[in-house]
C-alpha atoms as one frame of an Amber mdcrd trajectory, in Angstrom:
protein
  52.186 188.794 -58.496  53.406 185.268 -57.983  50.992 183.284 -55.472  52.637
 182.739 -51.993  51.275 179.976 -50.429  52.110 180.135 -46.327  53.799 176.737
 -47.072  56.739 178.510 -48.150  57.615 180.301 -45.455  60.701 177.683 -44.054
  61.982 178.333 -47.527  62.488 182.203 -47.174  66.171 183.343 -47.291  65.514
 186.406 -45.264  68.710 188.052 -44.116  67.275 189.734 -41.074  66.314 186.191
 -40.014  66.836 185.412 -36.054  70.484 183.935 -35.818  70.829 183.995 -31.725
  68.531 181.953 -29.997  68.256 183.550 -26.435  65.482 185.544 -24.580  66.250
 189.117 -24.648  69.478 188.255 -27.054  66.483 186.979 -29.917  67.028 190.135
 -32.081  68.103 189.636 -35.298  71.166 191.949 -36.432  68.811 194.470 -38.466
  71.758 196.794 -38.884  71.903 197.610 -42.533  69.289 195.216 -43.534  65.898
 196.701 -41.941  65.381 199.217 -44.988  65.279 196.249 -47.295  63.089 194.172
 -45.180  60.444 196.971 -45.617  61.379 198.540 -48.296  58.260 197.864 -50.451
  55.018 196.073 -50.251  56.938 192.513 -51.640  59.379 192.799 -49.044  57.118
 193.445 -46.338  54.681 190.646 -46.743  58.086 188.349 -46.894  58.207 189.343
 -43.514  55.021 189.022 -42.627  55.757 185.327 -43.524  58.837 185.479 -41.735
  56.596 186.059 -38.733  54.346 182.833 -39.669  57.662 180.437 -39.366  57.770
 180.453 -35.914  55.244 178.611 -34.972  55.945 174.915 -34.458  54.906 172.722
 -37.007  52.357 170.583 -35.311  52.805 167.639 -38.174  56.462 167.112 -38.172
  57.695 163.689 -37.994  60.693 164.207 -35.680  60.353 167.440 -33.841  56.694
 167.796 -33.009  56.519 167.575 -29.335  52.988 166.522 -28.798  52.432 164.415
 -32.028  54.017 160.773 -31.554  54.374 161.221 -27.929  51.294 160.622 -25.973
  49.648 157.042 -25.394  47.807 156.963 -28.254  50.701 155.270 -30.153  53.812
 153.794 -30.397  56.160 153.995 -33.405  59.122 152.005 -34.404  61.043 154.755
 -34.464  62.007 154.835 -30.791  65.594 156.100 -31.877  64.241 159.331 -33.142
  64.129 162.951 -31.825  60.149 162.744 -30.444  60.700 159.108 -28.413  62.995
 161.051 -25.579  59.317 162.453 -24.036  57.430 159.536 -23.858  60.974 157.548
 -22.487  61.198 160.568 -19.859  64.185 161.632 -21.126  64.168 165.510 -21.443
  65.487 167.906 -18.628  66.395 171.811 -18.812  70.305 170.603 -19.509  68.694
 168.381 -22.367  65.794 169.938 -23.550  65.790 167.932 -26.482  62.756 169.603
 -28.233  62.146 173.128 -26.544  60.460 175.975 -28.439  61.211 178.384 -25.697
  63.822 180.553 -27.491  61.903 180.214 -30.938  59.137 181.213 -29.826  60.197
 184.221 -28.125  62.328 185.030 -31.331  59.214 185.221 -33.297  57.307 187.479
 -31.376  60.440 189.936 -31.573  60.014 189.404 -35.083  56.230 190.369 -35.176
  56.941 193.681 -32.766  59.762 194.557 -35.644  56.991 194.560 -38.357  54.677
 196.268 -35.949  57.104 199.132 -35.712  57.828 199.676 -39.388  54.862 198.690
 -41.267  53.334 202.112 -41.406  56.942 203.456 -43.135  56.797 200.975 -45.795
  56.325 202.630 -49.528  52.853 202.097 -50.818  51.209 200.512 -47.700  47.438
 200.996 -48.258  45.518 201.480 -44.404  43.643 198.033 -45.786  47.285 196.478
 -45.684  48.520 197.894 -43.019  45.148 196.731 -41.028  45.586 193.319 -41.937
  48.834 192.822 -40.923  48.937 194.263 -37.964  46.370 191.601 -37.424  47.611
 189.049 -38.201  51.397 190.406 -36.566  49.446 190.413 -33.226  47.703 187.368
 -33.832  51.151 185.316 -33.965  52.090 187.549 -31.143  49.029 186.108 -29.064
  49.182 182.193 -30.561  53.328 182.091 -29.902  52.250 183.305 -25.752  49.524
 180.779 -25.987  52.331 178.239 -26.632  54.919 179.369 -23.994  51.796 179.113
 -22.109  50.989 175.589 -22.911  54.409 174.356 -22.845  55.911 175.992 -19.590
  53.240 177.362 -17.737  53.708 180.647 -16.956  55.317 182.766 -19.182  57.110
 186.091 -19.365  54.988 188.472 -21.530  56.694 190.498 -23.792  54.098 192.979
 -24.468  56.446 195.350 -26.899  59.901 195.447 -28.194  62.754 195.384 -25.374
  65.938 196.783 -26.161  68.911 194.524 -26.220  71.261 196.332 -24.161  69.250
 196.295 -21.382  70.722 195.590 -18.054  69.855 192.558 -16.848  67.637 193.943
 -13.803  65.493 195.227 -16.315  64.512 191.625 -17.610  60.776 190.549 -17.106
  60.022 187.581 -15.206  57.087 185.132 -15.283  53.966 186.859 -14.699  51.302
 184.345 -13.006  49.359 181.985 -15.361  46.103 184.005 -15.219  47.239 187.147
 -15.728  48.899 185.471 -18.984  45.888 184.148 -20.185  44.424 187.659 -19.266
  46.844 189.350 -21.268  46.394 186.858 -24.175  43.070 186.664 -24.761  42.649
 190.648 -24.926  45.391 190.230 -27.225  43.581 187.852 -29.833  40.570 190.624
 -29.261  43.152 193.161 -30.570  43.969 191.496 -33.372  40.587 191.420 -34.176
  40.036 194.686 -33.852  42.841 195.806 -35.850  41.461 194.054 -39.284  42.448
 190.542 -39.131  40.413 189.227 -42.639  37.737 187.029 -42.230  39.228 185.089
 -45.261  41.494 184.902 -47.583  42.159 183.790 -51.267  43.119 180.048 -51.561
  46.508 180.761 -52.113  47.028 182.235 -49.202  45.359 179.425 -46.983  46.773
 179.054 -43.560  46.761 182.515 -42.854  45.073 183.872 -39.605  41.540 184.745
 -39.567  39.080 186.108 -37.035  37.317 182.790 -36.329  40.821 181.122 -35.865
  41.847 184.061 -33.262  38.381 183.009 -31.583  38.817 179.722 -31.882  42.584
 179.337 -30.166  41.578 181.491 -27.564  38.265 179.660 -26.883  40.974 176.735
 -26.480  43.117 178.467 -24.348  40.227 179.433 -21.589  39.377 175.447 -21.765
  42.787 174.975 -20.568  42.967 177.427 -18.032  40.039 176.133 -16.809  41.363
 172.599 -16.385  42.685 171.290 -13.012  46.359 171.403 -13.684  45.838 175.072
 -13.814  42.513 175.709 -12.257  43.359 174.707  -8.074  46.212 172.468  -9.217
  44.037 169.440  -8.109  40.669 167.546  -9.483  37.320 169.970  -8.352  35.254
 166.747  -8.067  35.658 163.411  -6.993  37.433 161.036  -9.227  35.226 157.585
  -9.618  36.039 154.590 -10.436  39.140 152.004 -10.719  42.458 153.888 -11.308
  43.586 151.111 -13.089  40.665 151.066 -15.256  41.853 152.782 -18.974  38.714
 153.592 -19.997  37.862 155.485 -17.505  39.544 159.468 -17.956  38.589 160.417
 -14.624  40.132 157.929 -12.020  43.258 158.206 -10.996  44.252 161.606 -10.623
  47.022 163.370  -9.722  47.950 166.340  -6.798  49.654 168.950  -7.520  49.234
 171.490  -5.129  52.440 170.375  -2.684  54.694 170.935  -5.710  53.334 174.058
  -7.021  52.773 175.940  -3.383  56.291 177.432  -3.650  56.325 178.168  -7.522
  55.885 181.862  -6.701  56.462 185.229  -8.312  59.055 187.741  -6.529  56.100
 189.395  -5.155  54.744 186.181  -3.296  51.639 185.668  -5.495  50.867 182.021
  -6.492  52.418 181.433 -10.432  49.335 178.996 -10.814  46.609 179.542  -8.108
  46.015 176.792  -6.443  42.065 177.696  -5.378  39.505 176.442  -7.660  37.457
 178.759  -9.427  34.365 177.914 -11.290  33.835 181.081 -13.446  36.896 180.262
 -15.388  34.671 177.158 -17.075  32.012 179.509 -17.410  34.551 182.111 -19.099
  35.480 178.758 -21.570  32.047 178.079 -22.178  31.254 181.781 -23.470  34.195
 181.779 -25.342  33.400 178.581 -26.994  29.793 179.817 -27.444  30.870 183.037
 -29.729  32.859 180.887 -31.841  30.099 178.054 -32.560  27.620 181.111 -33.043
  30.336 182.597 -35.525  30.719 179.151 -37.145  26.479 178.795 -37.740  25.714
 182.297 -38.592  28.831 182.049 -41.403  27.724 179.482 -42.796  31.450 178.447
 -44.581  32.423 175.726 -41.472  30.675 172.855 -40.079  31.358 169.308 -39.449
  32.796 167.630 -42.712  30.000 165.595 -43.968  30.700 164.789 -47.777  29.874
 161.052 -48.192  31.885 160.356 -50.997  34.620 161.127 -53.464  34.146 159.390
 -57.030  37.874 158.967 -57.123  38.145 156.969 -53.993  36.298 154.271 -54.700
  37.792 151.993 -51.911  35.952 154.483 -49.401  32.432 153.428 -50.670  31.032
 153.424 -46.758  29.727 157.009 -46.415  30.075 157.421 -42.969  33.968 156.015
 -43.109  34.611 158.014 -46.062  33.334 161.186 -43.624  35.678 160.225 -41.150
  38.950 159.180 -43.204  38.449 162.724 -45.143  37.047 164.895 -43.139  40.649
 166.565 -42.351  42.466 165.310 -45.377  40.186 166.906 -47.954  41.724 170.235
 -49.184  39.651 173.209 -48.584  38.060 170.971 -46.070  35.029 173.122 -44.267
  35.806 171.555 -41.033  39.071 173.313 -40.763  39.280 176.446 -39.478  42.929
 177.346 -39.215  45.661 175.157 -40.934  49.447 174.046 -41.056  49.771 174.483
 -44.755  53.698 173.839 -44.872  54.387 170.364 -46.723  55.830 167.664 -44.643
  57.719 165.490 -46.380  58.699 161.225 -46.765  58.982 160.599 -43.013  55.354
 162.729 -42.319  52.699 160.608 -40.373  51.110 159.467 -43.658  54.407 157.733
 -44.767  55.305 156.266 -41.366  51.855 154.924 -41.272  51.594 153.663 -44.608
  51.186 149.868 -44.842  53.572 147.562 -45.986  53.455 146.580 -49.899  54.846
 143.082 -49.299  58.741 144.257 -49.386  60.466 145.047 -46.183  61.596 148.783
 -47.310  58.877 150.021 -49.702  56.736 151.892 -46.776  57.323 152.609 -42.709
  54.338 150.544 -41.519  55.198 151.369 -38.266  52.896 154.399 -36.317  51.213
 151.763 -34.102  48.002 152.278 -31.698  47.938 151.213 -28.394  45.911 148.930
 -26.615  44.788 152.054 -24.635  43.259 153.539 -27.490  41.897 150.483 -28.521
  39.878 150.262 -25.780  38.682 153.942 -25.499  37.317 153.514 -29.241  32.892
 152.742 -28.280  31.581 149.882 -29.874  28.493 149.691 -32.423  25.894 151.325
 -30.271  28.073 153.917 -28.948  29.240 152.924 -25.332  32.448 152.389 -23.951
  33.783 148.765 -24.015  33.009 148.084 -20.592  28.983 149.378 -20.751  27.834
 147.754 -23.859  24.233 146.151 -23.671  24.366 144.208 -27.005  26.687 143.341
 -29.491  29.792 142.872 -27.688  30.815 141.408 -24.591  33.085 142.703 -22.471
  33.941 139.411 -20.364  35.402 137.797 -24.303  37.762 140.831 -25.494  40.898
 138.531 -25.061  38.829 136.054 -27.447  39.901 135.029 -31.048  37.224 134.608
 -33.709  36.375 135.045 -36.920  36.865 138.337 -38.170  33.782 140.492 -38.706
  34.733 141.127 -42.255  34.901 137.769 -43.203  32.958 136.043 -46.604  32.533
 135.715 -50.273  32.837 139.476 -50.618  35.859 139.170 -48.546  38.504 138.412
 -50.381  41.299 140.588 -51.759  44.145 140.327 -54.083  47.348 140.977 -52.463
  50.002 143.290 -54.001  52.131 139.685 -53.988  49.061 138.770 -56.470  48.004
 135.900 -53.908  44.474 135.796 -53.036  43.383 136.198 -50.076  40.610 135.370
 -47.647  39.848 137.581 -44.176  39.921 134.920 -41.484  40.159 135.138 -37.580
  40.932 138.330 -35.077  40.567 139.478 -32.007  37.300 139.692 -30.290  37.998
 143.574 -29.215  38.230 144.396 -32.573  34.293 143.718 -33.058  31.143 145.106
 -33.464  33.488 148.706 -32.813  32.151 152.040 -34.105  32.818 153.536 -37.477
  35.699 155.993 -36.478  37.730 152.370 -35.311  37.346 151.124 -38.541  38.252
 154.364 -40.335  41.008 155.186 -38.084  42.232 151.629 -36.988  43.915 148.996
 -39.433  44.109 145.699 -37.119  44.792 141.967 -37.945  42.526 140.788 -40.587
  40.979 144.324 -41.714  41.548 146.406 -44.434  43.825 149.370 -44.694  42.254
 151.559 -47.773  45.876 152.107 -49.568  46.449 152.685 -53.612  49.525 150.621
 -53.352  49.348 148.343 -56.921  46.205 149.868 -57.554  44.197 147.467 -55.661
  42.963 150.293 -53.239  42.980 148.206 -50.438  45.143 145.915 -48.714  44.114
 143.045 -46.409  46.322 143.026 -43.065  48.417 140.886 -41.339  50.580 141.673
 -38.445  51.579 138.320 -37.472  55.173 137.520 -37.248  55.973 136.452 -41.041
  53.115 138.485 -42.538  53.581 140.792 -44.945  52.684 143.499 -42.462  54.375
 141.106 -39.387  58.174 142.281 -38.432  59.507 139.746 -39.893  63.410 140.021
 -39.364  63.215 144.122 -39.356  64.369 146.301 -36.780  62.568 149.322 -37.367
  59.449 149.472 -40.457  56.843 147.120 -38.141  53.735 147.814 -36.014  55.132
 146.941 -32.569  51.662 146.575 -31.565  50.252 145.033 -34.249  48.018 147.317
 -35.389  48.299 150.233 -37.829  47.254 154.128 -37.750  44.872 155.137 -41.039
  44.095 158.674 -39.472  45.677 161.367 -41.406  46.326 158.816 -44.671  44.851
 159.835 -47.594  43.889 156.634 -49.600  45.217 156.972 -52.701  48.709 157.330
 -51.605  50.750 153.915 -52.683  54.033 153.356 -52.101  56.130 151.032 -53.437
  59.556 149.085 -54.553  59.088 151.607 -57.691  58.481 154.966 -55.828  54.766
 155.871 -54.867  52.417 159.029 -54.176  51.901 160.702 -51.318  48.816 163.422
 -51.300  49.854 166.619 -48.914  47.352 168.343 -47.293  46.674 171.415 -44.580
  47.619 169.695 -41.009  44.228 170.600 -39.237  45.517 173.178 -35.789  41.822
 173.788 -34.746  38.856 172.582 -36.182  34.724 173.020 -35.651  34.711 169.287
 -33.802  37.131 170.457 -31.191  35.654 173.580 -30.374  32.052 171.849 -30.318
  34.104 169.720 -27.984  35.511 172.242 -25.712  32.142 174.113 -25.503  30.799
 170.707 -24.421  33.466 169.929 -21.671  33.477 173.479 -20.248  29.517 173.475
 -20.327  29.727 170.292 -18.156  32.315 171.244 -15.877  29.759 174.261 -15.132
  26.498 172.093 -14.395  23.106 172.074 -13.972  20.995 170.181 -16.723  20.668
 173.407 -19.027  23.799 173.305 -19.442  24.011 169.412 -19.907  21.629 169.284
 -22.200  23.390 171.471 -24.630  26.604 170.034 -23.829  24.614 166.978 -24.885
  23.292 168.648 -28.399  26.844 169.495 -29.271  28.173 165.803 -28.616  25.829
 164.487 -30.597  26.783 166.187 -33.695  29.843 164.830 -33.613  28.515 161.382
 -33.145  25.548 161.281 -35.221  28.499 162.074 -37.793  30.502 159.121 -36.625
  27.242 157.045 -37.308  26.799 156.216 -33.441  23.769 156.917 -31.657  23.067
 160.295 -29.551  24.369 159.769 -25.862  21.179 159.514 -24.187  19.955 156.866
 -26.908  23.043 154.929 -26.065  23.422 154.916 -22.563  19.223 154.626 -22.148
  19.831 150.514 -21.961  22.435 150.823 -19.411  20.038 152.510 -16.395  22.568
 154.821 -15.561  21.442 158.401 -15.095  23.755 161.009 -16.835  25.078 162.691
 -13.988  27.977 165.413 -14.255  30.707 163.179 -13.405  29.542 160.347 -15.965
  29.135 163.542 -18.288  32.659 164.364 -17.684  33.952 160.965 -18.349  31.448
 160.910 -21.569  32.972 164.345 -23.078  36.375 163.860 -22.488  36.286 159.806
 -23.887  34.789 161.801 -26.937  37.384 164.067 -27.385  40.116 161.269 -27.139
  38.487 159.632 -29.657  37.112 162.664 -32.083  40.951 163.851 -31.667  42.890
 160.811 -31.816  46.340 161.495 -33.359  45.535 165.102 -34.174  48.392 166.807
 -31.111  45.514 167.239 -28.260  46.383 164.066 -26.041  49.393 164.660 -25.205
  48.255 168.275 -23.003  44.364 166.629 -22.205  45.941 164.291 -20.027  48.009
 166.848 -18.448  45.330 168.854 -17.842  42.995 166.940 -16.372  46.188 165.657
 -14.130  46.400 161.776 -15.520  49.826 162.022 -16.748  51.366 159.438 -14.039
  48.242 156.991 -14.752  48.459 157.279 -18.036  51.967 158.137 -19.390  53.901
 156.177 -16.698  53.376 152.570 -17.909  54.678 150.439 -20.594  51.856 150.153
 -24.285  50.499 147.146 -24.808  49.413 145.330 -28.115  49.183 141.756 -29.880
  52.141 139.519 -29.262  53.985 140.443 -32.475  56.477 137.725 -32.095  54.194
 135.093 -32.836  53.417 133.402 -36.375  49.957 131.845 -35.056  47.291 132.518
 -32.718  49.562 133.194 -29.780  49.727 136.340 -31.432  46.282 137.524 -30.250
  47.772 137.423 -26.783  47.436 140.800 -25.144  51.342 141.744 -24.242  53.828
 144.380 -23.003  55.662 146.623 -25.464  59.379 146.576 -24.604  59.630 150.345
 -24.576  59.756 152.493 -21.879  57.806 154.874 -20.591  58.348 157.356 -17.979
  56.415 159.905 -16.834  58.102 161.759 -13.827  55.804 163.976 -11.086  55.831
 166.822 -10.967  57.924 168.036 -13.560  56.140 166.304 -16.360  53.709 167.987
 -16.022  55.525 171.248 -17.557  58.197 171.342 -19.763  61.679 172.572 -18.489
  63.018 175.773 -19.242  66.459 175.313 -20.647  69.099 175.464 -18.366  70.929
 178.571 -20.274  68.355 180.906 -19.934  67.359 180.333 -16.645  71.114 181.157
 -15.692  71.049 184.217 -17.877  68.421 185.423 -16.401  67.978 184.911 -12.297
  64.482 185.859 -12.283  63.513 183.507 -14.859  62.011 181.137 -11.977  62.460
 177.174 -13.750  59.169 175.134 -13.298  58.709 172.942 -10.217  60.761 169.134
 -10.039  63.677 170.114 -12.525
């Protein structure tokens, strides 16, 4: 039998594939095509794929909604599909990207297979387990998603006829008795055989640690104060205007949810605090890191080096710029396996060669996540003791990579010498200069085989915008995360290397175990919150959190914790889909996502250009609706007890 990689699912020409797009009207016309869907082992694991398409793909360049559109970048691609969230522009009449209907579709589509699988010719019971695994896994990840996207969801807990009246429709059932619902059904996929593993060609499959893992994720959310009381549980400290700090400056949200309400009366999202939810997140967490050590196949990603990537010879940035581009990568536990294609994140990121159309050079990071990088030693920008000085950020000086050993020939076969940059870009940690290509630092790129260029964003540089209107950094610095370095591009074609787009991996759930183990307190529980942390930073090649903030005099309380863990996770998770809902959920969104990005005055041909300026893009974030995304207009009218989510 051929292999099937899950990357080919998109590519499927399945007849019985969904062609109506509504809830309740999602049902593909089976009518004289069911008996060849499952008429034979072949055809039924074709389906099974089937099932496996609807889920969003998290890496797409255009139609990811949680990938380009959080603060962690801009692009210069603000005419594309993804710009409309961060501009605001989205409402139920103009959804713009919506997975409502697609996702419902495919969970039709997995309650189909359920219902014929055990007809099918020559279905072993060790088939017949698995699938029905991994059929009510997808079932459980595509409510997870309805969840995360809108809230609330209806569940659709088997398959509805189509011609039922309209009275008959479910409506939203209240977020906790969704994540109820879901969790027990990730248990019953379990239960039913879902593999521990699979062959490599059939990578990106579910597995039991992945149904763990998304539903340890799903508790940490439900946990969170946008669904948790609808308001903070603590008291925020420090400057609201102060971006490092992910605490400060939250919002209230229990005026605009008190009357989202179910037909009954009952509270959609409850809007009392409950603290056993973190403890529920925690446990969750827990089974999943215990599953991970006892297993022994996942851990953090801790190869130092690759003998054909010699331009990563740092082993702790070679760790970081691999550890989720590496195929077979032990850090992964579940994966996007589909291939992107020339306008993925690695492309739009790569640097430019010298020519003004032989790469994108244009996925940008903002001065925000600038800042929320540590430095050296492993505190935030505004705490360190040594090394770096706050009070000279807006400095320029000689870069930090300066010297003899500093000098680089250019794909334009000029030689060149590493000379002055920014102060902020300093004495940072190891995951800013694996992640972070800025003015005067190298971008680890195969273009012309010199596997690595030497940047400069400065008007006329060859990385500067020059006369272009799309192609620059409109920030003037550069993404590396996600680029695998041997990639080149150029006037002559290049290489891209495709590899699994990480959905959940062992650093976020030692993450979310962290956060959830904070939010519960008492020092116990800090103290492995603290264990877990460190992991992930001793990785990074920063010291533990209590060796770092020792020199400061502060004592770790829970609310410095709290800041701590979720700085960590910003970082740790930069550009990998989690900002964009973190900041929702811990109720920042009108702090965060309602102001204009900052960067380096990319206008400017000297040192003007170090100048810490506006990006002329806008930015809109619009309370309360933001904070859930509409239901579109259609289906809501189709259905009057489909209730749409509060502000639209």
């Amino acid at each position: 039998m051929k292999k099937r990689i899950i990357y080919i699912l998109l590519c499927l020409p399945l007849a019985i594939m969904p062609t109506s797009c509504n809830y309740l009207d999602v049902v593909p016309n089976e009518t004289g095509t069911s008996a060849d869907a499952f008429r034979d082992v072949v055809a039924l694991e074709r389906y099974l794929y089937s099932c496996y398409s609807f889920i969003p793909q998290p890496a797409h360049q255009t139609l990811s909604i949680d990938l380009f559109t959080s603060d962690e970048i801009v692009t210069a691609f603000e005419h594309e599909t993804h710009a409309k969230f961060p501009q605001g522009n989205y409402s139920p009449s103009s959804t713009v990207i919506s997975y409502w209907n697609d996702l419902f579709a495919g969970i039709r589509q997995c309650y189909i297979l359920l219902e014929n699988i055990d007809n099918v010719p020559g279905v072993t019971p060790q088939i017949s387990s698995s699938y029905k695994g991994e059929a009510t896994f997808i079932i459980a990840y595509l409510h997870f998603l309805l969840l995360r996207n809108y809230g609330p969801t209806i569940i659709v807990d088997r398959l509805y006829d189509i011609d039922m009246p309209i009275t008959d429709y479910p409506e939203r059932s209240t977020y906790d008795e969704c994540v109820d619902w879901i969790a027990l059904k990730f248990d019953e996929a379990i239960a039913l055989g879902l593999p521990d593993d699979y062959p490599a060609e059939s990578y990106g499959r579910a597995t039991k640690l992945a149904a763990m893992a998304i539903k340890s994720r799903m508790l940490l959310y439900a946990a969170s104060p946008l669904f948790n009381g609808a308001k903070p549980n603590y008291t925020p400290s420090g400057s609201a205007t102060d971006v490092v700090n992910l605490t400060s400056g939250t919002d209230n949200l229990t005026a605009a949810y008190s009357e989202f309400k179910h037909s009954d009366g009952r509270q959609l999202i409850n809007l009392t605090y409950d603290a056993s939810k973190w403890q529920r997140a925690a446990e969750a967490s827990r089974v999943v890191i215990e599953a991970i050590e006892m297993g022994g196949k996942y851990d953090l990603y801790d190869k130092t080096s690759t003998s054909t990537i010699a331009s990563l010879s740092d082993p702790t940035i070679h760790k970081l710029r691999m550890a989720i581009i590496e195929r077979g990568s032990k850090e992964l536990i579940w994966a996007d396996a589909r291939a992107t294609n020339d306008y993925s994140l690695q492309n739009k990121s790569a640097p430019s060669a010298g020519g003004d159309n032989t790469a994108w050079n244009g996925v940008a990071p903002t001065m925000t996540m600038i800042k929320l990088f540590l430095t050296k030693d492993g505190l935030p920008i505004t705490e360190a003791q040594s090394g770096f000085d706050y009070s000279r950020i807006e400095e320029v000086v000689p870069s930090n990579q300066t010297g003899s050993n500093h000098r680089l020939t250019l794909p334009s076969g000029t030689v060149r010498a590493l000379t002055n940059t920014l102060y902020l870009n300093t004495n940072r940690e190891p995951r800013f200069e694996a992640w972070i290509a800025y003015h005067n630092s190298y971008y680890e790129y195969n273009t012309s085989n010199v596997g690595r260029i030497a940047m400069g964003f400065r008007l006329n540089d060859f990385g500067g915008k020059k006369t272009r209107t799309s192609n620059f950094s409109p920030t003037g610095y550069l993404n590396k995360k996600g680029q695998h370095p041997l990639n080149s591009r150029g006037a002559s074609g290049g290489v891209t290397n495709y590899y699994p787009w990480p959905i959940i991996r062992v650093a976020e759930v030692y993450l979310n175990y962290a956060e959830a183990l904070i939010e519960v307190g008492g020092n116990a529980n800090f103290t492995e919150a603290l264990r877990y942390i460190d992991k992930i930073r001793t990785r990074a090649g920063i010291p533990t959190v209590e060796d770092a903030w020792l020199p400061t005099g502060k004592t770790l309380t829970q609310d410095l914790l709290r800041q701590i863990v979720r700085q960590e996770r910003t970082i740790e998770l930069y550009l990998e889909n989690h900002r964009f809902w973190d900041v929702r959920r811990w109720l920042l969104g009108q702090k965060y996502f309602n102001v204009r990005a900052k960067g380096m005055d990319i206008t400017k041909d000297d040192d003007e250009f170090f100048k810490i300026t506006e990006v002329n893009y806008d930015r809109r974030f619009r309370f309360p609706q933001h904070y859930l995304m509409p239901i579109p207009i259609g289906d809501v009218n189709k259905n009057p007890r489909i209730k749409q989510n509060p502000g639209y």
